[in-house]
C-alpha angles and dihedrals in degrees: 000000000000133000099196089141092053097043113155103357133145117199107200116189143161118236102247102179136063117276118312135137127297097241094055096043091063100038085051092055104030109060090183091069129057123214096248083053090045089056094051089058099042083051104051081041106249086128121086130173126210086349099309126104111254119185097171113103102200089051111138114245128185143206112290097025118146112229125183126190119209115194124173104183098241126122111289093210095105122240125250132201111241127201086247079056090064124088095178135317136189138164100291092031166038140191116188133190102235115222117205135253085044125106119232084216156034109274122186087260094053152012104157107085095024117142087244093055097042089054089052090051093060104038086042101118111241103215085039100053094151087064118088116220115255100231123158129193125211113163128030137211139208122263082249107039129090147192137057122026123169123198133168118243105190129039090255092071107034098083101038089047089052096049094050088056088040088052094046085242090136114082119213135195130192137185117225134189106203132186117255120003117292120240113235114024089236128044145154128212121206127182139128107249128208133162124263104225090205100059099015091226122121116244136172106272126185094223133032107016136115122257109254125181122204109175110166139176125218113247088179152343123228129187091268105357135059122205107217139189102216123201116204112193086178120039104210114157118281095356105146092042090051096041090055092043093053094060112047109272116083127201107267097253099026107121096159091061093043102283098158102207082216093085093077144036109236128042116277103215093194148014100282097234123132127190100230101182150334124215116196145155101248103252086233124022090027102223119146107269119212119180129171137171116197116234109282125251089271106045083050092045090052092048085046093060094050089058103277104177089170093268085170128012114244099186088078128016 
């Protein structure tokens, strides 16, 4: 089930009956929203009460409690890691293949079919139920964005894995399509970042931000478009979008940093950024580390239609 009609709102309401249960409280109140469709959203989480997260339907609520809905517009079927999800995996760590439209993360508008509790589903011990996973995140991704993604699963690699991120020791690639033809084959971007409160998007600022690095390579050019690997020393939020925006070249897809969807033809549903590979010590045996995750259907299907004749191959690099 998906919410498009509702995306990014945020229904705020006082309880103004006696005690009943929270479903029917909001539906009561909320005639945009059946019950069936209000139990969807307390299940996946995009329901708090009184300023604290509630996913159970039958909870009592009172006169005067504050209830706020959270809806993001995505689909409300909750997402589930698949073997094919899964780059490797062994008892300190875990390395996915991200697929797109899911968050990394819990948001206010949803927990339930996260990337992080769908990982703790499936490393939650059958015969221990009463024992939480260990799991441990270190790096995030975009809604949009897939590929690579890297956790710790048990206490022994949690701190090392998160020293070799904070010491810039991992190495990540990404593959990029931007808007025009870049200049020079090979760049680098410097700037510091922060977030403009006014507008909640991350730009270049002369005070006050944090040093972020973008270098990147040309893989091909097409007539309006250019297909990059991209290399981020740093990993500030939304770095390589920003740094291409903000010169000159957005992300194809990217309508929050300038993409104008008049440039092609068909609808681009996401920003088209995939995580290529990660390179990384193991945080507890050591060994050199090497993961990779090919381009998904749709970010080849895009490169197909401008023209893609596997001038490099992105499966291995």
């Amino acid at each position: 089930m998906v919410m498009a009609k509702h995306k990014n709102k945020v229904i705020r309401l006082t309880v103004s009956s006696q005690v009943q249960s929270i479903e029917h409280a909001i539906s009561d109140q909320c005639y945009e929203l059946s019950l069936s469709l209000t139990r969807k959203i307390i299940d996946v989480g995009g329901v708090h009460l009184n300023g604290r997260r509630v996913r159970k339907c039958s909870l009592s609520v009172a006169d005067g409690d504050k209830v706020e809905i959270f809806i993001d517009g995505f689909d409300l079927n909750p997402y589930r890691l698949s073997d094919n999800d899964i780059i490797y995996q062994d008892d300190y760590i875990i390395a996915i293949n991200k697929p797109t439209q899911i968050d990394s993360q819990p948001t206010p508008a949803r927990y339930k079919g996260t990337l992080y509790e769908a990982l703790l589903l499936r490393l939650q011990d059958p015969f221990r139920l009463h024992l939480k996973p260990t799991l441990g995140m270190v790096q995030r991704l975009d809604r949009d964005t897939t590929g690579v993604m890297i956790f710790s699963i048990h206490q022994r690699a949690h701190k090392a894995l998160t020293e070799l991120f904070a010491q810039r020791l991992a190495k990540k690639k990404y593959l990029a399509l931007v808007c025009g033809q870049l200049a020079d084959d090979e760049g680098e971007f410097t700037s510091t970042l922060a977030k403009n409160r006014a507008t909640n998007k991350m730009k270049t600022v002369e005070k006050g931000g944090k040093l972020a690095i973008t270098r990147y390579s040309t893989l091909h050019q097409f007539e309006k478009f250019t297909l990059v690997k991209v290399d981020i020393p740093t990993g500030r939020t939304h770095q390589i979008r920003v740094h291409f925006s903000e010169a000159g070249h957005p992300l194809v897809g990217d309508d929050r940093y300038g993409y104008d969807v008049s440039m092609l033809d068909v609808a681009v549903a996401r920003t088209m950024l995939h995580s290529w590979a990660l390179e990384c010590d193991h945080p507890v045996t050591k060994k050199k580390m090497n993961f990779k995750a090919s381009p998904p259907h749709d970010f080849m299907q895009l490169l197909t239609l401008l023209g893609w004749q596997d001038h490099v191959d992105l499966s291995s690099h």
